[in-house]
C-alpha positions in Angstrom: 0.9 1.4 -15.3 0.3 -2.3 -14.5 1.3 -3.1 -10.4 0.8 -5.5 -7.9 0.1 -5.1 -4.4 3.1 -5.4 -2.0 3.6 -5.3 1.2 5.6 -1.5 2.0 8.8 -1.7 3.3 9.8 0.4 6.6 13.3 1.2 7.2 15.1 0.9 10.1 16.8 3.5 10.2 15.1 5.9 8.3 18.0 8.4 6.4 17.4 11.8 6.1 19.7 14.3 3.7 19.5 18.5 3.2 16.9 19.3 0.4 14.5 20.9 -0.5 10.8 20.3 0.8 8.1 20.4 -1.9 4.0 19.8 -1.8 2.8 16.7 -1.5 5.5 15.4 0.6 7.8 15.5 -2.7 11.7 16.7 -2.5 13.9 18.5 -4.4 17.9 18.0 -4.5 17.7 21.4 -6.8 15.8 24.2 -6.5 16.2 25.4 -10.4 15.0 28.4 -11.8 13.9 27.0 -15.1 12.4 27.7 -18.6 10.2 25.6 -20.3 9.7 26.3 -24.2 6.5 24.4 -24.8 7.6 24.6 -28.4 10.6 24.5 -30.6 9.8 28.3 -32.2 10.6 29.7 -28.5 13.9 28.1 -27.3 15.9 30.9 -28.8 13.9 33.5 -27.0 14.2 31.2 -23.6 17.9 30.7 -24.3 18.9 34.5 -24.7 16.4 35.6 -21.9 18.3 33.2 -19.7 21.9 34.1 -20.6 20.8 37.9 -20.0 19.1 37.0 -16.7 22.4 35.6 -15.4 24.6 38.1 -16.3 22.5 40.5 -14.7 21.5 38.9 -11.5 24.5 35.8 -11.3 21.2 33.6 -10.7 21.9 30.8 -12.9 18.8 29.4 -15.4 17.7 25.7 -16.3 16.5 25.6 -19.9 14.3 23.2 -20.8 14.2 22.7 -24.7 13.8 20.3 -27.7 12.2 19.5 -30.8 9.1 20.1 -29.2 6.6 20.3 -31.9 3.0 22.3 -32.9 0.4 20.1 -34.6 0.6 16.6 -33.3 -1.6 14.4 -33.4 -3.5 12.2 -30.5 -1.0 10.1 -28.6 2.0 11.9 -29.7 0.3 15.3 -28.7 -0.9 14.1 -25.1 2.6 12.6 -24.9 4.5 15.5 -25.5 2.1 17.8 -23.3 2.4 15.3 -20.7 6.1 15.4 -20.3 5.9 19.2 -20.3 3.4 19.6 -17.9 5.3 16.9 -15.4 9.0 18.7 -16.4 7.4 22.0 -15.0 6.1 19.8 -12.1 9.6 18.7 -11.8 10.7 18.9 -7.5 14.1 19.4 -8.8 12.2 23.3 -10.1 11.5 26.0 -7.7 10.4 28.1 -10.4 9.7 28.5 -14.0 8.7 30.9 -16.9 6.8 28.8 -19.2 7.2 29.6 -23.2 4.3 29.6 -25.7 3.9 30.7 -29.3 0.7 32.3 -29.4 -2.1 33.6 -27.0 -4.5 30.7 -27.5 -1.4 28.1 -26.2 -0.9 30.3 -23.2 -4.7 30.2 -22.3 -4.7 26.1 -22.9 -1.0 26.6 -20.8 -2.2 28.4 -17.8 -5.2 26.6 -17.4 -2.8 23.7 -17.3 -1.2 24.5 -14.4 -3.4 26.1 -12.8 -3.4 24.1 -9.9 0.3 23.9 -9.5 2.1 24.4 -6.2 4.9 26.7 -7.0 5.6 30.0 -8.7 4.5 29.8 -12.5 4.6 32.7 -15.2 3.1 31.8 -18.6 4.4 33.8 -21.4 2.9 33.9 -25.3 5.9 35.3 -27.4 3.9 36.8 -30.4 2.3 39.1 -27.7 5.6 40.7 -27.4 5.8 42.7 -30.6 9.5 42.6 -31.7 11.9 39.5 -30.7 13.7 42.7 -28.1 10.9 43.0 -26.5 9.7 38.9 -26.0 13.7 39.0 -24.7 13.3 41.8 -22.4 9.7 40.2 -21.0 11.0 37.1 -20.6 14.1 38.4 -18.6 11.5 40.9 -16.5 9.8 37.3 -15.5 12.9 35.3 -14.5 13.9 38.2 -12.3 10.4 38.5 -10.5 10.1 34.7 -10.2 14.0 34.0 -9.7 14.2 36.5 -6.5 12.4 34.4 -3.5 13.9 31.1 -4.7 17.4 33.1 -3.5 16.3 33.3 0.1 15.1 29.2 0.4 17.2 26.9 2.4 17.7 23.6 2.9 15.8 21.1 5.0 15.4 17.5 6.6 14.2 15.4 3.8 13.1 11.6 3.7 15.7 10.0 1.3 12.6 7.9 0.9 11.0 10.3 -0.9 13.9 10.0 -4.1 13.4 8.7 -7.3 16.4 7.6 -8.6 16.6 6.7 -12.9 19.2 4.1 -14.0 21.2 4.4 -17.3 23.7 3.0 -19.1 25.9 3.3 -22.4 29.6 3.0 -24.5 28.6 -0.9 -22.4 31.6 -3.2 -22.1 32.7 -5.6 -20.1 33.6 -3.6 -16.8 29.9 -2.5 -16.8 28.9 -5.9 -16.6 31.6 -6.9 -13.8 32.1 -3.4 -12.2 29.9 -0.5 -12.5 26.6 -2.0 -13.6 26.2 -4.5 -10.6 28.1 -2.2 -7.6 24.7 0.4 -8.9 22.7 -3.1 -8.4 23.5 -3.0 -4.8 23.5 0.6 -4.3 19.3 0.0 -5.5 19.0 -2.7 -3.0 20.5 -0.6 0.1 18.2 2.3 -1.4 15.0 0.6 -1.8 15.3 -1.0 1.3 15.6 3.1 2.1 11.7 3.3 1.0 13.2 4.8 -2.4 11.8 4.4 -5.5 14.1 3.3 -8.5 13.1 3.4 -12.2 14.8 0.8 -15.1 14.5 1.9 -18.7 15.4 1.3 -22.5 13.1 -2.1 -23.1 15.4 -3.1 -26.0 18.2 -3.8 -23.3 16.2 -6.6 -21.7 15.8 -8.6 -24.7 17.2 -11.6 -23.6 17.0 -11.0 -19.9 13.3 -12.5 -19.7 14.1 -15.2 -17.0 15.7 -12.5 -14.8 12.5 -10.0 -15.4 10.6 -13.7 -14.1 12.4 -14.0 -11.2 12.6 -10.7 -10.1 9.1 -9.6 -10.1 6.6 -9.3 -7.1 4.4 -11.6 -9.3 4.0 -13.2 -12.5 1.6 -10.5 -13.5 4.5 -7.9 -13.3 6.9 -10.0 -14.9 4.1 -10.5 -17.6 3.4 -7.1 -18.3 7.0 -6.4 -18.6 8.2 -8.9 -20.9 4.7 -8.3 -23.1 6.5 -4.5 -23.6 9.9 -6.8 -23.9 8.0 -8.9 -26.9 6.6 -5.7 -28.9 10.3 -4.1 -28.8 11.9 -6.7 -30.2 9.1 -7.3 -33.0 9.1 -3.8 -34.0 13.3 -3.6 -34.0 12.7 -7.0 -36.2 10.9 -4.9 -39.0 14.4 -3.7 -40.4 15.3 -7.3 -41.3 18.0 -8.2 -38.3 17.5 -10.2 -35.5 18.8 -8.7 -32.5 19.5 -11.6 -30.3 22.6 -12.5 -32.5 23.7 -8.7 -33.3 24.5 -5.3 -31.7 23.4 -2.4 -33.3 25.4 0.1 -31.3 29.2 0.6 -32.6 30.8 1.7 -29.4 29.5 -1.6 -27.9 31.1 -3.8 -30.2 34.0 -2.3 -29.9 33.9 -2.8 -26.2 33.5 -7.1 -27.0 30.0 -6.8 -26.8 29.1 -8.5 -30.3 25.1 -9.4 -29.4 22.3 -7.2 -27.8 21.8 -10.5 -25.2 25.5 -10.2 -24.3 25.0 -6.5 -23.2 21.5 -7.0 -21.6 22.9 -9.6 -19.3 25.3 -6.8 -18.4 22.3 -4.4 -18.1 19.9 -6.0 -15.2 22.8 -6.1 -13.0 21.8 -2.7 -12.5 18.8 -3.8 -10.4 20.5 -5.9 -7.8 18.4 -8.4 -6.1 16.0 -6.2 -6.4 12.1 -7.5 -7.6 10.1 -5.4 -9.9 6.8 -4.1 -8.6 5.0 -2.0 -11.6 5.8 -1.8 -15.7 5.6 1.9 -16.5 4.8 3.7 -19.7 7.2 6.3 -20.9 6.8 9.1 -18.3 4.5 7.6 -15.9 5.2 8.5 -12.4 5.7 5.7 -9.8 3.4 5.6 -7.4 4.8 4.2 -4.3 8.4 3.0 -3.6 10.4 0.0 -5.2 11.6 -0.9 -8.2 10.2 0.0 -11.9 10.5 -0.8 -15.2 9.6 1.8 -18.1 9.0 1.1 -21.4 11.4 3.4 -23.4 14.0 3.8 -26.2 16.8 2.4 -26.1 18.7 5.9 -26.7 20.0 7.1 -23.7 18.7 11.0 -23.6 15.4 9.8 -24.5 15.2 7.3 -22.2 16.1 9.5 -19.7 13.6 12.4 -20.6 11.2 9.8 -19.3 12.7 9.0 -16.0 13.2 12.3 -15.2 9.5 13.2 -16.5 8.4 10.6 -13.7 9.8 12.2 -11.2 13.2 11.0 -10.9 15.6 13.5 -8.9 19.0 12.1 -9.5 20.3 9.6 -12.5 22.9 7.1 -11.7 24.7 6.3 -15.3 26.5 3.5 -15.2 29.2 3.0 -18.3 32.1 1.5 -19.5 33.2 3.4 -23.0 32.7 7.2 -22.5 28.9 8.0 -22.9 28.5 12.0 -22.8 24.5 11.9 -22.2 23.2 13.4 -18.9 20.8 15.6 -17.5 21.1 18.6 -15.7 17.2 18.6 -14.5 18.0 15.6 -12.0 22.1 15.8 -11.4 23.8 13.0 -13.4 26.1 10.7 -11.4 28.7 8.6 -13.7 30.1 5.7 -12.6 32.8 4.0 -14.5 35.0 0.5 -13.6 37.2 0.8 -17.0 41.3 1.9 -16.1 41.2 3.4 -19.4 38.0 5.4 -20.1 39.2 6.8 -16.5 42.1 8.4 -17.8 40.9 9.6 -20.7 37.5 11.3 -19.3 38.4 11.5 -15.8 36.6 15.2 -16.4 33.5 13.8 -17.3 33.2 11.1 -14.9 32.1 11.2 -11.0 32.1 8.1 -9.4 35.9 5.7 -10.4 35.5 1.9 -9.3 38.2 0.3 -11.2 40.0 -0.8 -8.2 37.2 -3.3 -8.2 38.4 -4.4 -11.7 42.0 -4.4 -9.7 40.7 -6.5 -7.1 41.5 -4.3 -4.5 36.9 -3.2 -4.4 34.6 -5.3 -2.9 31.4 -4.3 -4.5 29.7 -3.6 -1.3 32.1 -1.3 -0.7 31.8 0.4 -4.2 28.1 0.8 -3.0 29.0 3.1 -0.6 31.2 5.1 -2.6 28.1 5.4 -4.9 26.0 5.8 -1.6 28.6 8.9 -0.4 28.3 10.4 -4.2 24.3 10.4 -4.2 24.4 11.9 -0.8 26.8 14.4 -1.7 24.8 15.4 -4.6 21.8 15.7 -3.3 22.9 17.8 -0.8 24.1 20.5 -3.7 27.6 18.8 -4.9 27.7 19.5 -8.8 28.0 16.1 -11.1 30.1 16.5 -14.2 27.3 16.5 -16.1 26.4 19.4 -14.6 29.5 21.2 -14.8 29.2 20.9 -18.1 25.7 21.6 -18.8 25.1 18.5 -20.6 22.0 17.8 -21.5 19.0 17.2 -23.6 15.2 16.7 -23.7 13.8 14.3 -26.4 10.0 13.1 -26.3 9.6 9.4 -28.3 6.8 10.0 -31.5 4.4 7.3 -32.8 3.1 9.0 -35.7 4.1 11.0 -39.1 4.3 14.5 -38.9 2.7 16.6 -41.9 
């Protein structure tokens, strides 16, 4: 991570909100029982083991599965273990049963985490001897782990101590006039909190260079980020179009968005007036509050795999055509300015601002509707998203796979 030093910020009046206290001073707004499959041969076993845990006990389970892959190689191995190791790590997690394939990755696995601050059970699947019994070891763990997380309460927690990821997709022109820049101020009012906020998908700040200038604590930030900026663009280039002048995402166009420049000026209204203060790689935690940019895809689960990853407790997902993605590790908030994508997914969307389009919105004041909805939420209100149990995990690779 590339930072520069700055000055902390104290509130004024520092904001508290009902969560869940972790070590380290870190917070929860969940307190998930969870499995992990470290690989992709496991997620059925994690996936039945979970349903059968919740029909028995009512307790429900947060899987965490993907493509998740044995034999990588260098970066794209220490990628992938990193994300799992921090997704166990997760505050949102109270507890979690963590899948292996074999013996050998539940030794390197345990060893892992060995130093971790909550309730951990490491499980190899091939030690099980038929796929009933890996189902019916897995379910004896979630119970034994699931149980004390039923007695925990809420508590007094620093809203200072959230890290909040930004997203956006199905981009028109209400996100750039409605929902994009009312999230803008809501990550001014929340940094000036002491929060930390995280920016992604480096392809949607092609374009926005000047603004990444201006709104960094110093040139060496603003550097950094445009230098990740620079090597996005060159490697998007290597298909033979040149994205200033096009858009490669359909729903976009559709929405009058016909260049990847028109949506990115939409984009960084999602930081407000808000200056950048560290350029993180995919993953990488913040590590003290403001405003961050991470290097990631530009597609929207992946991108958000490494907010969340980092840290991040809640997503705000800003959009103006329907975008389904979302997260149920840190609760999903959607916020949406368009009349028409309201009616037709009102049931997928949480946060409505098109009186703003109607004139009738200031967009302070759809700040602190967003502010009431993140409060809300992290305080146990369920997100559509969640509702839903959208959601997906997807680590970025480098590197052929043989």
């Amino acid at each position: 991570m590339f930072t520069t030093a700055v000055e902390p910020h104290t509130p004024l009046q520092p904001l508290t909100f009902l969560g869940y206290a972790r070590s380290g001073g870190r917070v929860g707004v969940r307190n998930h029982l969870a499995v992990v499959s470290t690989v992709a041969l496991c997620n059925r076993i994690g996936e039945l083991a979970s349903q059968r845990h919740e029909a028995e006990s009512g307790q429900p389970v947060l899987v965490v599965k993907g493509d998740f892959q044995r034999g990588l190689q260098h970066a794209d191995a220490r990628l992938q273990d990193q994300v799992l190791t921090q997704i166990v790590d997760h505050p949102n997690i109270g507890a979690v049963l963590v899948l292996c394939h074999d013996r050998r990755a539940a030794h390197t696995w345990q060893k892992r985490l060995a130093q971790a601050s909550k309730p951990i059970e490491v499980m190899a699947v091939m030690d099980s001897q038929g796929v009933q019994r890996a189902i019916d070891l897995a379910t004896q763990h979630l119970a034994k782990l699931g149980q004390p997380l039923q007695g925990q309460v809420r508590v007094p927690c620093a809203f200072g101590a959230l890290t909040f990821a930004l997203e956006c997709g199905g981009s028109d022109a209400s996100s750039a006039v409605c929902s994009n820049p009312a999230i803008g101020r809501f990550v001014d009012w929340a940094t000036a909190q002491g929060a930390s906020v995280i920016v992604s998908e480096t392809a949607e700040f092609i374009g926005g260079e000047e603004v990444v200038r201006a709104q960094s604590v110093s040139p060496a930030v603003a550097q950094a980020i445009i230098d990740r900026i620079a090597e996005t663009e060159a490697r998007m280039e290597g298909d033979g179009d040149q994205y200033r002048g096009v858009n490669p995402t359909a729903e976009n166009i559709e929405g009058g968005l016909t260049t990847l420049v028109e949506k990115t000026m939409g984009a960084v209204c999602k930081i407000g007036s808000t200056r950048f203060v560290g350029c993180l790689s995919f993953a990488e935690p913040p590590d003290a509050a403001g405003l961050y940019f991470m290097d990631t895809p530009f597609f929207s689960p992946c991108s958000i795999t490494g907010m969340l990853a980092a840290g991040a407790q809640v997503t705000l997902f800003s959009m103006g055509v329907f975008n389904p993605s979302g997260n149920q590790l840190a609760p999903t908030i959607k916020v949406c300015g368009n009349p028409q994508t309201l009616r037709d997914w009102d049931d997928g969307i949480d946060v409505a601002l098109d009186q703003v389009i109607a004139g009738a919105m200031s967009l302070d004041a759809a700040r602190d509707v967003i502010v009431q909805s993140v409060l809300a939420t992290a305080e146990g209100a369920i997100t559509k998203t969640e509702a839903w149990g959208e959601g997906q995990f997807i680590v970025p690779r480098m590197l052929p796979t043989f």
